[in-house]
mmCIF file as Biopython writes it, N, C-alpha, C and O atoms, coordinates in Angstrom:
data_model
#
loop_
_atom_site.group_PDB
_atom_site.id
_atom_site.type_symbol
_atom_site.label_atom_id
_atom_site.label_alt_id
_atom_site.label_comp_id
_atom_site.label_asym_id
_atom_site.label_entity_id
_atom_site.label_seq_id
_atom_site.pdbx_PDB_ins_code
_atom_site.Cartn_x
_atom_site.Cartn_y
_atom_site.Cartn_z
_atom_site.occupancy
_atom_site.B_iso_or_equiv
_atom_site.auth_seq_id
_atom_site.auth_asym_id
_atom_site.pdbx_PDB_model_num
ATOM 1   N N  . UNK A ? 1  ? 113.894 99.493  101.095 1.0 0.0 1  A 1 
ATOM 2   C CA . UNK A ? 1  ? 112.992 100.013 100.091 1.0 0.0 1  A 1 
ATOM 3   C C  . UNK A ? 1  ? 112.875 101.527 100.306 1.0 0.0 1  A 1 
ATOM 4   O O  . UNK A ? 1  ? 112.740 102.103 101.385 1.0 0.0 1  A 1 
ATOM 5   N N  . UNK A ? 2  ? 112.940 101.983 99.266  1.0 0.0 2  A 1 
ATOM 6   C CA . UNK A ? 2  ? 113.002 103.686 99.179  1.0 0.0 2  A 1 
ATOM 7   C C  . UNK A ? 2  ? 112.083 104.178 98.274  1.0 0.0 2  A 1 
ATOM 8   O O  . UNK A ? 2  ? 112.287 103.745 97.140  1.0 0.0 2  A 1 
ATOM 9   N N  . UNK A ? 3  ? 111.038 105.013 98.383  1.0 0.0 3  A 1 
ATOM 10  C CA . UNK A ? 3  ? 110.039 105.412 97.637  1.0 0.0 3  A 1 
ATOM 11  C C  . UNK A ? 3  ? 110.005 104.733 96.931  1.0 0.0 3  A 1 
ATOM 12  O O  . UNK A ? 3  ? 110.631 104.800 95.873  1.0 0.0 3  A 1 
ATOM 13  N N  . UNK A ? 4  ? 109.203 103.768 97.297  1.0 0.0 4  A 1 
ATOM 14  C CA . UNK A ? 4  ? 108.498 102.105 96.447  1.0 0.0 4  A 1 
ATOM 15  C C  . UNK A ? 4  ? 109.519 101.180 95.640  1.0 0.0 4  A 1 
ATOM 16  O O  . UNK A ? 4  ? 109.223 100.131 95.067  1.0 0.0 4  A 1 
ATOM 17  N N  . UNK A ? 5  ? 110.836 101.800 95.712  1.0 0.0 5  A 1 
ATOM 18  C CA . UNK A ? 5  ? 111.855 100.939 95.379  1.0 0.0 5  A 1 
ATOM 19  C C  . UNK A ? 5  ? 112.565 99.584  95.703  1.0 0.0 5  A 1 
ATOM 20  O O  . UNK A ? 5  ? 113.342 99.578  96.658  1.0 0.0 5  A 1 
ATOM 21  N N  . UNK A ? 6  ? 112.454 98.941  95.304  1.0 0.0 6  A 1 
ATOM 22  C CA . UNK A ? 6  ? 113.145 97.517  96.383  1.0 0.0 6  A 1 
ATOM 23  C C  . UNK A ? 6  ? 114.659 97.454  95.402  1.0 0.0 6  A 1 
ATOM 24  O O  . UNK A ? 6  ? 114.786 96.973  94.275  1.0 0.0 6  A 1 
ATOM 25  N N  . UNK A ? 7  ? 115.736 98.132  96.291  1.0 0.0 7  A 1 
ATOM 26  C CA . UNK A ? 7  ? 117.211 97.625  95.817  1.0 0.0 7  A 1 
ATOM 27  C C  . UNK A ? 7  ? 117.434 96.118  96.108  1.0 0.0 7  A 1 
ATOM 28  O O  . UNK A ? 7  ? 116.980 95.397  96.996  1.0 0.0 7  A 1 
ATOM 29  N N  . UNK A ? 8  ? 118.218 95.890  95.150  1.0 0.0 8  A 1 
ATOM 30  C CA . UNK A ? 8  ? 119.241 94.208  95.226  1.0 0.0 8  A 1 
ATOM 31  C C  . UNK A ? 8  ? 120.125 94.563  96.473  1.0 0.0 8  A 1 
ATOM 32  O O  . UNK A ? 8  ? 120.397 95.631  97.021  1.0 0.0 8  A 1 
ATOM 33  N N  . UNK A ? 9  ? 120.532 93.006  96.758  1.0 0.0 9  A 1 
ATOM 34  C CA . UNK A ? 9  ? 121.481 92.973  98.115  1.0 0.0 9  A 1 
ATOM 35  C C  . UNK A ? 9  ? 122.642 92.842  97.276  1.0 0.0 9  A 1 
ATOM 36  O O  . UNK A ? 9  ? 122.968 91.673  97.070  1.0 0.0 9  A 1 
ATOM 37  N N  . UNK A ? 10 ? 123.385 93.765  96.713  1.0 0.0 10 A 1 
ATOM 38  C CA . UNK A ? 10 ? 124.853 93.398  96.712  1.0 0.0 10 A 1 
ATOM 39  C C  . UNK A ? 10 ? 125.900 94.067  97.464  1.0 0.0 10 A 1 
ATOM 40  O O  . UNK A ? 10 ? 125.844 95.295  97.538  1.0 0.0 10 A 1 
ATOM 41  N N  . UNK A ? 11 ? 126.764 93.495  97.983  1.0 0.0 11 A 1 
ATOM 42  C CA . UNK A ? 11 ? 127.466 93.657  98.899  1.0 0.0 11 A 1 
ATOM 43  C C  . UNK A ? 11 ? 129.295 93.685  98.414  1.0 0.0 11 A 1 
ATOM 44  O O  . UNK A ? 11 ? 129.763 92.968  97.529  1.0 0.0 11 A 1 
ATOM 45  N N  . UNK A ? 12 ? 129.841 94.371  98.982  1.0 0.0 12 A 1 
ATOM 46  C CA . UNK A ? 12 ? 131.311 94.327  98.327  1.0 0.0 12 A 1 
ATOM 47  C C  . UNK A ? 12 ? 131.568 93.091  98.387  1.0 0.0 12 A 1 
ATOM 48  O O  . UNK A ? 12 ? 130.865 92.384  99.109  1.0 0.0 12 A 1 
ATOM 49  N N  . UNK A ? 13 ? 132.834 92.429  97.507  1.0 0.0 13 A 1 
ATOM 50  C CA . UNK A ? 13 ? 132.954 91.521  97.418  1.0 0.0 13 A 1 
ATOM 51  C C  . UNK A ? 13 ? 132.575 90.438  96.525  1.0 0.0 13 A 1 
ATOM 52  O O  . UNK A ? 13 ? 133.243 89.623  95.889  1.0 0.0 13 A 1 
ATOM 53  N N  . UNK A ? 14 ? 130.911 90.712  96.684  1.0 0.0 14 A 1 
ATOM 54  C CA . UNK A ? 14 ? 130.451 89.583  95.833  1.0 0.0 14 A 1 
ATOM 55  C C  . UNK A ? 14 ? 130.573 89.175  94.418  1.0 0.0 14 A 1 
ATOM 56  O O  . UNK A ? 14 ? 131.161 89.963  93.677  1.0 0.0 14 A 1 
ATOM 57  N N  . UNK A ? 15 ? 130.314 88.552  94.137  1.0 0.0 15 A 1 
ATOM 58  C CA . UNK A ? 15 ? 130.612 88.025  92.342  1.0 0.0 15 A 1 
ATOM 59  C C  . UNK A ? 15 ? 129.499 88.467  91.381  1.0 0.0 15 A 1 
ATOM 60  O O  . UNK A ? 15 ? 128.417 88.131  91.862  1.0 0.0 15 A 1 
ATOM 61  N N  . UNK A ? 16 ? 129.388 88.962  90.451  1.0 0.0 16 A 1 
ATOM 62  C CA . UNK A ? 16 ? 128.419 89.223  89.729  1.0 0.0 16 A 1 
ATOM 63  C C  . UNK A ? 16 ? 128.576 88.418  88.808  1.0 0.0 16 A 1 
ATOM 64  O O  . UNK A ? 16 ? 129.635 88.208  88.217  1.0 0.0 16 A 1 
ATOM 65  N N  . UNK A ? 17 ? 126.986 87.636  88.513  1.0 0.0 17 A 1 
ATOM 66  C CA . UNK A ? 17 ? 127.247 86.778  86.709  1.0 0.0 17 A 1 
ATOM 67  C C  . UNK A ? 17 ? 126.368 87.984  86.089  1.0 0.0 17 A 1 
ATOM 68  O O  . UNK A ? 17 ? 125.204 88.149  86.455  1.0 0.0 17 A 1 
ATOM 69  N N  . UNK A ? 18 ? 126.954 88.774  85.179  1.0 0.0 18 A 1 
ATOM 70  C CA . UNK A ? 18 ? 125.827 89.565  84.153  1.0 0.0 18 A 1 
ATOM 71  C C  . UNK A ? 18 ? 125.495 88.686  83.384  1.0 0.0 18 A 1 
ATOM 72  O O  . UNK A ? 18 ? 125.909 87.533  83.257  1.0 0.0 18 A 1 
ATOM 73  N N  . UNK A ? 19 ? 124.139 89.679  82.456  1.0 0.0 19 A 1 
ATOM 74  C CA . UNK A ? 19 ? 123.549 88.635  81.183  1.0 0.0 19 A 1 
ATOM 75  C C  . UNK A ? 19 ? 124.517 89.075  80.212  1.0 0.0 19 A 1 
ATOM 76  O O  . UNK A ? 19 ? 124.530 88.128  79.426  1.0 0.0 19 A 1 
ATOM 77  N N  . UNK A ? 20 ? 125.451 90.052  79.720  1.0 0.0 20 A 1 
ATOM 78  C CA . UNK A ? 20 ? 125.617 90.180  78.898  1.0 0.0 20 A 1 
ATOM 79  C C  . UNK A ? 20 ? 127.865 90.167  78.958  1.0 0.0 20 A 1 
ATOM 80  O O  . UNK A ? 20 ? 128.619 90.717  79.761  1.0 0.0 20 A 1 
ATOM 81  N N  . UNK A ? 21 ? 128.122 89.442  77.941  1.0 0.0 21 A 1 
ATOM 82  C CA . UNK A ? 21 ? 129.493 89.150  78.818  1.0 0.0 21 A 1 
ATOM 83  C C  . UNK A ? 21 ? 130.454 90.488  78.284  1.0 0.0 21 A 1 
ATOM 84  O O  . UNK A ? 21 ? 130.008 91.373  77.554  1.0 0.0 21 A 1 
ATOM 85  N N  . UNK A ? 22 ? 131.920 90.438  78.827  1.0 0.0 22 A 1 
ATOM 86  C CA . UNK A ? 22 ? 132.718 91.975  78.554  1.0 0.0 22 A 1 
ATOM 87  C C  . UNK A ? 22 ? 133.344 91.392  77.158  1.0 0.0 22 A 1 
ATOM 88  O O  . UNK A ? 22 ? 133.254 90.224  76.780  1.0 0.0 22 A 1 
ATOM 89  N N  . UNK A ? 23 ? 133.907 92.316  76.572  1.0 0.0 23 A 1 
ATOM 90  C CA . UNK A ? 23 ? 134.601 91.883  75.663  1.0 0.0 23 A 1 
ATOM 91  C C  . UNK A ? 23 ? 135.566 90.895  75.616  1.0 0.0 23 A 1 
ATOM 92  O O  . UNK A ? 23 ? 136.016 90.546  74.525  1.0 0.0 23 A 1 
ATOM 93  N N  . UNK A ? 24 ? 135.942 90.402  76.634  1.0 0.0 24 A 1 
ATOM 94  C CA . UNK A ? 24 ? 137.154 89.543  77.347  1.0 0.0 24 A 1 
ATOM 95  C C  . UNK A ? 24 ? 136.708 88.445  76.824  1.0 0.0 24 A 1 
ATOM 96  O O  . UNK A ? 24 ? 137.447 87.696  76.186  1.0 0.0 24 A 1 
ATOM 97  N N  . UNK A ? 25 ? 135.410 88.202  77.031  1.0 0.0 25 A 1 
ATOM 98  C CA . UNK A ? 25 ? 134.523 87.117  77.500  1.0 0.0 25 A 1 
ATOM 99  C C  . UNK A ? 25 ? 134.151 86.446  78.226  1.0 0.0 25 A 1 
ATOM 100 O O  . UNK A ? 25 ? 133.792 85.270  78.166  1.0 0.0 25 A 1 
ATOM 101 N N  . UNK A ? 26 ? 134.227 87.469  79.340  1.0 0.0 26 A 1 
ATOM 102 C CA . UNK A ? 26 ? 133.788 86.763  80.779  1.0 0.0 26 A 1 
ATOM 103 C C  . UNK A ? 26 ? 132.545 87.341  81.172  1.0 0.0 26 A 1 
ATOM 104 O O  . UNK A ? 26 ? 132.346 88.519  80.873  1.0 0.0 26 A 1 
ATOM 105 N N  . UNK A ? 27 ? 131.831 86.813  81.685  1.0 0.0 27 A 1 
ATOM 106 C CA . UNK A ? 27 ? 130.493 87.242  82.131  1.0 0.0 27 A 1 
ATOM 107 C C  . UNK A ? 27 ? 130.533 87.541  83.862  1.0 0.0 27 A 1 
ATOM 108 O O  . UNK A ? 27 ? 129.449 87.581  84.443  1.0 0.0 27 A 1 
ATOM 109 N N  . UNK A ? 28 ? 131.647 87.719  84.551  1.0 0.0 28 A 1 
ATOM 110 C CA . UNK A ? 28 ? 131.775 87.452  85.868  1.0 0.0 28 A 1 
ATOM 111 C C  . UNK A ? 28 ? 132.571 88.607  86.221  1.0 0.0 28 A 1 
ATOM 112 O O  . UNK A ? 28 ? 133.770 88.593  85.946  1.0 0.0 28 A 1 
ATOM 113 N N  . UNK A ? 29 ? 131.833 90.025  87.039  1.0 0.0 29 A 1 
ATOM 114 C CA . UNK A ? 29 ? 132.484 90.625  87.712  1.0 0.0 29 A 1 
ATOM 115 C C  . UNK A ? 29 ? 132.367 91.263  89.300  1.0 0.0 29 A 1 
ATOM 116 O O  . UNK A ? 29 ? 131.348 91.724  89.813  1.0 0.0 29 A 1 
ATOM 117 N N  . UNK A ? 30 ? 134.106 91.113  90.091  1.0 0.0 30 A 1 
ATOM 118 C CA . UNK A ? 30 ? 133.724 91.602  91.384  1.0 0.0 30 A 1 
ATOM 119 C C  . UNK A ? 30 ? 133.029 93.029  91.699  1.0 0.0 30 A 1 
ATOM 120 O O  . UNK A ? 30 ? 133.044 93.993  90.933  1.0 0.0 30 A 1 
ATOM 121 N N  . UNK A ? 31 ? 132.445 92.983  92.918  1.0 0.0 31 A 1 
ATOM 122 C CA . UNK A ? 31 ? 132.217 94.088  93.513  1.0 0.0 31 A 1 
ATOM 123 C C  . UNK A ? 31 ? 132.953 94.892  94.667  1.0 0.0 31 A 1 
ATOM 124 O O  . UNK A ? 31 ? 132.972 94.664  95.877  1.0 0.0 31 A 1 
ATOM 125 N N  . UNK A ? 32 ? 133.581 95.950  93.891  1.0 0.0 32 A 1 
ATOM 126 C CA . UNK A ? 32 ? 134.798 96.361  94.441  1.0 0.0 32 A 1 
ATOM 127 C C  . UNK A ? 32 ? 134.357 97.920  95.125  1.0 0.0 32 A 1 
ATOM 128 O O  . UNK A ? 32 ? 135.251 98.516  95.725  1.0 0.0 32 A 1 
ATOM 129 N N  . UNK A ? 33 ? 132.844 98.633  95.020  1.0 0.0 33 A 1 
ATOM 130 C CA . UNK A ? 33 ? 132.743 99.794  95.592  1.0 0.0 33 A 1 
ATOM 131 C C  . UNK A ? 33 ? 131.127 99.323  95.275  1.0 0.0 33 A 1 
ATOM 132 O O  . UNK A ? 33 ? 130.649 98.846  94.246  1.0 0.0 33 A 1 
ATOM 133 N N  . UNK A ? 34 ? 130.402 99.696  96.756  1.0 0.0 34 A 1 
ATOM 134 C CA . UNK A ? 34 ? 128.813 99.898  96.505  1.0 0.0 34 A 1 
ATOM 135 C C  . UNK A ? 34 ? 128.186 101.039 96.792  1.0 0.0 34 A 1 
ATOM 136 O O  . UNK A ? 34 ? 128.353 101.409 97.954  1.0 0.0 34 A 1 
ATOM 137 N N  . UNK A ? 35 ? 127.443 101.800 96.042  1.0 0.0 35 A 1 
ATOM 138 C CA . UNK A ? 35 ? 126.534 103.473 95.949  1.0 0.0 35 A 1 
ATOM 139 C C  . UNK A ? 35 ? 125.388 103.483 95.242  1.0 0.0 35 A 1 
ATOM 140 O O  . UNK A ? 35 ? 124.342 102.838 95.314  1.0 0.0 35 A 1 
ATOM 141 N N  . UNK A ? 36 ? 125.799 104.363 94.525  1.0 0.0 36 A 1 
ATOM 142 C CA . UNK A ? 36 ? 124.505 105.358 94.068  1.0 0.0 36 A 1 
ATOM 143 C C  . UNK A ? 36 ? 125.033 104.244 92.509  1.0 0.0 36 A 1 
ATOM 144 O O  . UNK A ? 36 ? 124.330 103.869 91.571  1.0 0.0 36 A 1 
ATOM 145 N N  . UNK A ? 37 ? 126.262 104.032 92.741  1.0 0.0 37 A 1 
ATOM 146 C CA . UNK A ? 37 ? 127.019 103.376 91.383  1.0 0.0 37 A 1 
ATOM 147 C C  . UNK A ? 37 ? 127.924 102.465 91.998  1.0 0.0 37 A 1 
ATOM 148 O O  . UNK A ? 37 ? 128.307 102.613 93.159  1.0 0.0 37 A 1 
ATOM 149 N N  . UNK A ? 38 ? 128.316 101.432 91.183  1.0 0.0 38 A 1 
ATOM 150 C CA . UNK A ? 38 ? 128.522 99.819  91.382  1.0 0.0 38 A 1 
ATOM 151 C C  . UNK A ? 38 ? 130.164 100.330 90.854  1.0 0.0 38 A 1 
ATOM 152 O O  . UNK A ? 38 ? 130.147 101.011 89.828  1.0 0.0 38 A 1 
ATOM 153 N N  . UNK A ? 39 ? 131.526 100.065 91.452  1.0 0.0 39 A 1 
ATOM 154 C CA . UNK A ? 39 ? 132.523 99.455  90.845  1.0 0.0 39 A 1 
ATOM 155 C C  . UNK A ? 39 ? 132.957 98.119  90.783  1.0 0.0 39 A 1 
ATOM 156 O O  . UNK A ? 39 ? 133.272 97.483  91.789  1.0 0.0 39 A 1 
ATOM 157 N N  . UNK A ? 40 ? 132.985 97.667  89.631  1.0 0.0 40 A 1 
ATOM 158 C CA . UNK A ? 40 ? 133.252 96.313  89.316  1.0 0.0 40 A 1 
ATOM 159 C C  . UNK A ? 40 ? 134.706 95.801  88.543  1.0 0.0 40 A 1 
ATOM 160 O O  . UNK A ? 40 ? 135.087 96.443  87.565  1.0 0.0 40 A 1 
ATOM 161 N N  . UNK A ? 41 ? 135.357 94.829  88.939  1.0 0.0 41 A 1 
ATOM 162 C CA . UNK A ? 41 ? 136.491 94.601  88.316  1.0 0.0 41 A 1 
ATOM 163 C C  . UNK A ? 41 ? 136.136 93.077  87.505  1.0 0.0 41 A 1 
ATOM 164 O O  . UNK A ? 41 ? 135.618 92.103  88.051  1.0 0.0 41 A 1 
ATOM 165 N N  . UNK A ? 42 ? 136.520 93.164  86.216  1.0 0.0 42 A 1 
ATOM 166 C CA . UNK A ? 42 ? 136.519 91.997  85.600  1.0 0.0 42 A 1 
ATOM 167 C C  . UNK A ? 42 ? 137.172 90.769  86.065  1.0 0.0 42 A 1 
ATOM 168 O O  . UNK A ? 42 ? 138.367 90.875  86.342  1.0 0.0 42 A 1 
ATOM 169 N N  . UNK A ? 43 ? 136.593 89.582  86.207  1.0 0.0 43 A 1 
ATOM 170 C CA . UNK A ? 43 ? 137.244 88.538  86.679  1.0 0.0 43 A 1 
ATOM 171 C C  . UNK A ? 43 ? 138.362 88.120  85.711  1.0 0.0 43 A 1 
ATOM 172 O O  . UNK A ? 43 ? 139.307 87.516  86.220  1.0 0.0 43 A 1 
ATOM 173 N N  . UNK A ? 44 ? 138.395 88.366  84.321  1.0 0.0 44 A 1 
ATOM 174 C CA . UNK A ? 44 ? 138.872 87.293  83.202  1.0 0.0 44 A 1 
ATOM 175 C C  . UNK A ? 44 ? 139.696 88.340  83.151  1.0 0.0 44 A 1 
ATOM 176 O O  . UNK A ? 44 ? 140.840 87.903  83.278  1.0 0.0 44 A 1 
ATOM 177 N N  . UNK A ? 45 ? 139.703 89.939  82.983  1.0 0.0 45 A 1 
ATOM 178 C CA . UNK A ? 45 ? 140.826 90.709  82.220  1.0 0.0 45 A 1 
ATOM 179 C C  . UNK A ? 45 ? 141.186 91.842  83.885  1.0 0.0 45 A 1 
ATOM 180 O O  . UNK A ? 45 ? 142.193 92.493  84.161  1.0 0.0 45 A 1 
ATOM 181 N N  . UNK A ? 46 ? 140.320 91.720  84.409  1.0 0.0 46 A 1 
ATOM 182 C CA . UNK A ? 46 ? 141.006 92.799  85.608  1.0 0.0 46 A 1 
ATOM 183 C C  . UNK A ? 46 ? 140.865 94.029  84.828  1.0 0.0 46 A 1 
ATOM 184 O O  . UNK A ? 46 ? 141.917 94.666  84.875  1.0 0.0 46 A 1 
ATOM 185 N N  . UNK A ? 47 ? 140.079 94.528  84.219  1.0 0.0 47 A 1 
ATOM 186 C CA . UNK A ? 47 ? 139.403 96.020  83.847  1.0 0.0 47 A 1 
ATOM 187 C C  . UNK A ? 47 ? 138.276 96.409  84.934  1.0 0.0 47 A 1 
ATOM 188 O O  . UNK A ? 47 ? 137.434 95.636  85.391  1.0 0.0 47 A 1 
ATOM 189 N N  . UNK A ? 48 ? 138.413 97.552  85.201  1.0 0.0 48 A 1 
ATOM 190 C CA . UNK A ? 48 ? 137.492 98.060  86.471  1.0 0.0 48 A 1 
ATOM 191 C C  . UNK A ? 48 ? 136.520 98.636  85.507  1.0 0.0 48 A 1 
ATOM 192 O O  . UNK A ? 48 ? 137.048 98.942  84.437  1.0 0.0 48 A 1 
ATOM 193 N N  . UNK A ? 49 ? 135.452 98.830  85.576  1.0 0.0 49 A 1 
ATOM 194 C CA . UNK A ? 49 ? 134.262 99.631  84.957  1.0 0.0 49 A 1 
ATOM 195 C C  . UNK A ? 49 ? 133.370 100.184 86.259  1.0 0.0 49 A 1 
ATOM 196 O O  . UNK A ? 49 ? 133.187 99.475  87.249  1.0 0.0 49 A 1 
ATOM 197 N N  . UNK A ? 50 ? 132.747 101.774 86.110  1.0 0.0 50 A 1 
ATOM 198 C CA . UNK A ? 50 ? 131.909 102.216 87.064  1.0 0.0 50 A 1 
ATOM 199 C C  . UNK A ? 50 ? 131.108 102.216 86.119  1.0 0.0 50 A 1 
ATOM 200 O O  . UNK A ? 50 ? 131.223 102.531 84.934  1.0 0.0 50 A 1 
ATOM 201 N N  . UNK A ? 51 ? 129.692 101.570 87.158  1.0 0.0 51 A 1 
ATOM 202 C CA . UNK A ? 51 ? 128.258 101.614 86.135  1.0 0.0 51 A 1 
ATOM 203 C C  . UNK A ? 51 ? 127.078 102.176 87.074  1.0 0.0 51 A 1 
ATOM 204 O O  . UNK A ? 51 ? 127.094 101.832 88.256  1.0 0.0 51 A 1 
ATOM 205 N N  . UNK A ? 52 ? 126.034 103.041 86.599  1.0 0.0 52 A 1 
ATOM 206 C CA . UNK A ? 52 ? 124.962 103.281 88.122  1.0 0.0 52 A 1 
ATOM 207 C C  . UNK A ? 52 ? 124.569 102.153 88.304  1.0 0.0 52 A 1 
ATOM 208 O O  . UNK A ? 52 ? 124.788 101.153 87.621  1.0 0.0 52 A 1 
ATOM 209 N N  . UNK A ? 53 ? 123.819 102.294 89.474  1.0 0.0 53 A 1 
ATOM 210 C CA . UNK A ? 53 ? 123.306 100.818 90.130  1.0 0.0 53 A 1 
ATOM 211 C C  . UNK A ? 53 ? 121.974 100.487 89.602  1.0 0.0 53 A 1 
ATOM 212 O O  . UNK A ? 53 ? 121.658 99.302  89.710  1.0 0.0 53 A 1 
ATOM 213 N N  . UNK A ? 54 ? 120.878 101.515 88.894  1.0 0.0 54 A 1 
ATOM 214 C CA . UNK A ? 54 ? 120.298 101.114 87.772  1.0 0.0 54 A 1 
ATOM 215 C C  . UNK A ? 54 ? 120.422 100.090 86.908  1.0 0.0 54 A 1 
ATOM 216 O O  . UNK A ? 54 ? 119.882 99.008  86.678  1.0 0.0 54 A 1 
ATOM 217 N N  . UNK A ? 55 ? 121.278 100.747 86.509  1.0 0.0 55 A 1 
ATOM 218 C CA . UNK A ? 55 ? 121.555 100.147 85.316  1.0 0.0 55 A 1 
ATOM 219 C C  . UNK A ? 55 ? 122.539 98.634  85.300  1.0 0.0 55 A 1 
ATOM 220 O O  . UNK A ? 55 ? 122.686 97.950  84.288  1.0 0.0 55 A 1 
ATOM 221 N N  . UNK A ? 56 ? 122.764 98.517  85.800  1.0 0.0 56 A 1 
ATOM 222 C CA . UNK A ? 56 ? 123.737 97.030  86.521  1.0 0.0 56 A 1 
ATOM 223 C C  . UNK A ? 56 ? 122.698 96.146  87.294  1.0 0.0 56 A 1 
ATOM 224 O O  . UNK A ? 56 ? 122.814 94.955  87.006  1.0 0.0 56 A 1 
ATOM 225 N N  . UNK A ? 57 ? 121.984 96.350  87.952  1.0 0.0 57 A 1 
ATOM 226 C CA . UNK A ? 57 ? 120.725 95.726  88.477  1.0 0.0 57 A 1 
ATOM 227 C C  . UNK A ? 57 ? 119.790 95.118  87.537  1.0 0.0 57 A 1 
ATOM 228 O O  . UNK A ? 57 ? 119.136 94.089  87.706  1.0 0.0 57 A 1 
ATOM 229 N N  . UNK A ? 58 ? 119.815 95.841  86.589  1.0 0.0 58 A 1 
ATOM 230 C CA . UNK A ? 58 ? 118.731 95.005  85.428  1.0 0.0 58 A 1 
ATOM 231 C C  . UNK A ? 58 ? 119.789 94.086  84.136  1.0 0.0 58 A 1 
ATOM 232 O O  . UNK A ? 58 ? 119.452 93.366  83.195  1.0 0.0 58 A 1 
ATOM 233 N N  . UNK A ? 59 ? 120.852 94.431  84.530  1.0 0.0 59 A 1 
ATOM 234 C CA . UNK A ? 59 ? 121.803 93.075  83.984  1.0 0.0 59 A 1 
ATOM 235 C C  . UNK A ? 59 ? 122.510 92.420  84.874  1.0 0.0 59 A 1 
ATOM 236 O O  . UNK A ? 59 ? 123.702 92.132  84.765  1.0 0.0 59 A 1 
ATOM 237 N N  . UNK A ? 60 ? 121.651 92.119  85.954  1.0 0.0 60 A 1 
ATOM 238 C CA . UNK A ? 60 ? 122.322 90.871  86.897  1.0 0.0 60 A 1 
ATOM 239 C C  . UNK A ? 60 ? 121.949 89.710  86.376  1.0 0.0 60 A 1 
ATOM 240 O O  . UNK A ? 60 ? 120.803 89.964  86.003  1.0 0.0 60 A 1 
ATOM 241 N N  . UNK A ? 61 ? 122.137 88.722  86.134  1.0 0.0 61 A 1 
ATOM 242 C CA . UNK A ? 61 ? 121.320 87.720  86.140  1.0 0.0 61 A 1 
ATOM 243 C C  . UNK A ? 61 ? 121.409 86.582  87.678  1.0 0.0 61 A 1 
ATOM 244 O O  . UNK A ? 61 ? 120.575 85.802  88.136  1.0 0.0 61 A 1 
ATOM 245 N N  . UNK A ? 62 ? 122.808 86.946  88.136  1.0 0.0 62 A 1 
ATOM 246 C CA . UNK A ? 62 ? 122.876 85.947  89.779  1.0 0.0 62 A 1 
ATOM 247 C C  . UNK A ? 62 ? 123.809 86.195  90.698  1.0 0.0 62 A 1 
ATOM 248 O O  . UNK A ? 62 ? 124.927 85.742  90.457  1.0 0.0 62 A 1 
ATOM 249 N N  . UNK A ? 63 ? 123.665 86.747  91.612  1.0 0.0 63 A 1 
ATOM 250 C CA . UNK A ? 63 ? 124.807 87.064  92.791  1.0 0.0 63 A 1 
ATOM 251 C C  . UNK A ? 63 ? 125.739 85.877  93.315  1.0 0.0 63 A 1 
ATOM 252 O O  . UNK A ? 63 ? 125.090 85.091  94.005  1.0 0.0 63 A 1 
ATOM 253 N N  . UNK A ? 64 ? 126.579 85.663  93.227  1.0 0.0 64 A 1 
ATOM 254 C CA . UNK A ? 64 ? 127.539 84.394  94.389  1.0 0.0 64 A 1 
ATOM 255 C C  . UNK A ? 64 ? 127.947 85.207  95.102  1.0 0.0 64 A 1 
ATOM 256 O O  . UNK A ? 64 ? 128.316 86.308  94.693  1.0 0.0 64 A 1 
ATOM 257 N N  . UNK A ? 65 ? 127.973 84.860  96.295  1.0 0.0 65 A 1 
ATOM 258 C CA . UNK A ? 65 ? 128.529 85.380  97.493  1.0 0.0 65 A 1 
ATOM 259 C C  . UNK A ? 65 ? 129.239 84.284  98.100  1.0 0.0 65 A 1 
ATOM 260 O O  . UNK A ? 65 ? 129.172 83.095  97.787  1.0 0.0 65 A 1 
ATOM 261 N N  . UNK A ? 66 ? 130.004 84.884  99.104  1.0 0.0 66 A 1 
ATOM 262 C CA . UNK A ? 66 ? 130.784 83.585  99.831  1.0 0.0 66 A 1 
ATOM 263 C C  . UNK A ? 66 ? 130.360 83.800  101.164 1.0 0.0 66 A 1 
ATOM 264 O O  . UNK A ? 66 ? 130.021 84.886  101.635 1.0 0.0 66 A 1 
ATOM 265 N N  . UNK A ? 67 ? 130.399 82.626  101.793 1.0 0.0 67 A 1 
ATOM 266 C CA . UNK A ? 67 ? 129.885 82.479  102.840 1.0 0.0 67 A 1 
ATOM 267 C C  . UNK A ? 67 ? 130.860 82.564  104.147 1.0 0.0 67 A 1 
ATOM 268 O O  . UNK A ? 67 ? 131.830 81.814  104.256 1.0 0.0 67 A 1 
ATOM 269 N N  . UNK A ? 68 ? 130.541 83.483  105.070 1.0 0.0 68 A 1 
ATOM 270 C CA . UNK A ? 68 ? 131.838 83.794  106.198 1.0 0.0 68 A 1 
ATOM 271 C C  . UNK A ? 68 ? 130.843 83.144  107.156 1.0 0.0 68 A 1 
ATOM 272 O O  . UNK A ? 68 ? 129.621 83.269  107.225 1.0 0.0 68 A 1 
ATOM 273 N N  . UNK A ? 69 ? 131.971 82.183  108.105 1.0 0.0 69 A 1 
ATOM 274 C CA . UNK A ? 69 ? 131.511 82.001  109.414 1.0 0.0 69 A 1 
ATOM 275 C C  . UNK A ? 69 ? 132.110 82.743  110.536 1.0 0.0 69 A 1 
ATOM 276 O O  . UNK A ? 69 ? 131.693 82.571  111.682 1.0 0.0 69 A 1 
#
């Protein structure tokens, strides 16, 4: 938490379901760089998009992560 901020846990790797889907029509993208701004690669078409982390945070709707032992 950063001046009253509480960031999301996303972590490279993980899967993003957004609320709103890409033109492809997939609603599912990886997390391929984490900052100040999110790179994400489309699961369905493999288009990379950079978005701030603002703004990608309030269209998460659910993280999958995989589980390492």
């Amino acid at each position: 938490m950063r001046n009253g901020v509480k960031r999301m846990d996303v972590r490279l790797g993980d899967v993003l379901v957004m609320k709103k889907k890409h033109p492809c029509g997939s609603d599912r993208f990886r997390v391929t760089r984490v900052g100040m701004d999110f790179k994400l690669l489309c699961t369905g078409c493999g288009h990379e998009i950079m978005i701030a982390r603002k703004k990608a945070e309030k269209s998460i709707k659910k993280i999958e992560r995989e589980i390492k032992e």
